[in-house]
N, C-alpha and C positions, 0 to 999 in steps of 0.2 A: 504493500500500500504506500503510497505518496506520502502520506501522513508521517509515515515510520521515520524518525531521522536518527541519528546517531547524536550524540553529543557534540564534536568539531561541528556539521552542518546546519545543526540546531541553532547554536552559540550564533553565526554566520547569520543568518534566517533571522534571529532576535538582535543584531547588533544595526542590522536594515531597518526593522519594526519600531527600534526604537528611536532613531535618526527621526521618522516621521512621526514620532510624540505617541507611539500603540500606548496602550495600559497593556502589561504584559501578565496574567495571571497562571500560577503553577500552581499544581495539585500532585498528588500522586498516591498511590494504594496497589493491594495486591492484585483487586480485581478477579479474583479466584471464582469460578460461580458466576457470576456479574449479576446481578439481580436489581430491585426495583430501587433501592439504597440508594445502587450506584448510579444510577442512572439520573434521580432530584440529585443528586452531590452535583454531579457536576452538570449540568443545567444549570442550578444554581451560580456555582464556580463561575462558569460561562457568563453570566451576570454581570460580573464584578471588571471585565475590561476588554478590550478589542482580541488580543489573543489567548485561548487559553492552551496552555503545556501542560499533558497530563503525563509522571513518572509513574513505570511502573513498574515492578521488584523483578528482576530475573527469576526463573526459574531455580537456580541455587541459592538465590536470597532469600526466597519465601521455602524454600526445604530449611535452612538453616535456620528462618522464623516460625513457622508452622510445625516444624518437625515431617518424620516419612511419610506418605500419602499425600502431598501436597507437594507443588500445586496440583491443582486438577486437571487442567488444561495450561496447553505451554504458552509461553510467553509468548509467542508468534501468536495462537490463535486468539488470547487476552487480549494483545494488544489492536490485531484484527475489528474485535468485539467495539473495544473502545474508540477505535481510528474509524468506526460505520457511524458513529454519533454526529449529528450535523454542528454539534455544539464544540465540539476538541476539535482543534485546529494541527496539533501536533502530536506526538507522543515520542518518549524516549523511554528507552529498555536500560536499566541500571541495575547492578552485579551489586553493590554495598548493601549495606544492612536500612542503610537510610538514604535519602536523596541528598543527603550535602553537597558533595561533589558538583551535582546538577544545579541546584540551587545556588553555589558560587560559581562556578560558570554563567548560568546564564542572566542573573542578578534581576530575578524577576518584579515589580512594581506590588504584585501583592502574591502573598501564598493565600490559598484555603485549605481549610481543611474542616472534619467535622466537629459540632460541637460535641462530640464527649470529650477533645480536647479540652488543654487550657491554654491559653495563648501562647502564655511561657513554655509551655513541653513541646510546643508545634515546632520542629526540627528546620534552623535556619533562623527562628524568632529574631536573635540578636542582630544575628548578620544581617538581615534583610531591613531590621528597625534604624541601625546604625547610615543606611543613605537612602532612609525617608520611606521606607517601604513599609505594606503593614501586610497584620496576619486578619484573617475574614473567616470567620466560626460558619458555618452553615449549620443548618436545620439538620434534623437524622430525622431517617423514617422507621421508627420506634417500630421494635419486633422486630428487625428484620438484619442477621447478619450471616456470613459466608459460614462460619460455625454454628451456628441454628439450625442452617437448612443441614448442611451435613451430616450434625447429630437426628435432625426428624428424618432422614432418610435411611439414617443406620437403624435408627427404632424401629421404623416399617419393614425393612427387612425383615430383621428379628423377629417380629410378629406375626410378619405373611410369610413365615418359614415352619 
């Protein structure tokens, strides 16, 4: 997908955008599942300025967060998922535990992320506060996460076995 960039090409892409004054907004998650969550997060996100860049964990980062069985689907096809949203303008694939690296690179104008955060634990908080940038809490749509559905679907097995 077009969408897909790397980091170098990204940086490149956003160093253009913001020459002409873009709001540039970064999000990022595992996206495991992708469901109805993910879907108001970044719509929302999307809200908040001209471009949105959405990180999302490699395939060995979310095994080393999640632990085995996960992810569920590989990062090519997750990010596929995300990169069909009319509202993500980019996406990049990052190996780290967390999106620093991304977020210093590409020195986006706002992060979101969701409220079960707190401003301060939003990963980049300082860096981004330090040249004017801010963090943006979005809404959650209550009930519903990548572990939820995964434990109700282990349950139903179990049961219709």
């Amino acid at each position: 997908m077009k969408k897909i960039k790397t980091l170098v090409s990204l940086s490149e892409i956003i160093k253009k955008a913001k020459e002409q004054k873009k709001i540039i907004v970064f999000t990022n998650g595992c996206f495991d599942l992708f469901h109805y969550g993910h879907l108001i997060s970044l719509v929302e996100a999307g809200k908040h300025g001209d471009i949105l860049i959405v990180g999302i964990n490699s395939d060995s980062s979310i095994k080393k967060l999640k632990g085995n069985g996960r992810p569920v689907f590989s990062q090519k096809e997750r990010a596929g998922i995300v990169c069909g949203l009319r509202c993500v303008d980019y996406c990049v694939v990052f190996n780290e535990s967390t999106p620093a690296k991304v977020i210093k690179t590409l020195k986006p104008d706002i992060i979101a992320k969701g409220a079960d955060y707190k401003k301060e634990d939003v990963v980049g908080y300082d860096f981004v506060e330090k040249y004017g940038g801010k963090i943006v809490l979005l809404p959650l749509v209550k009930g519903i996460s990548t572990s939820e559905i995964i434990k109700k679907i282990k349950n139903e097995d179990i049961e219709n076995n």
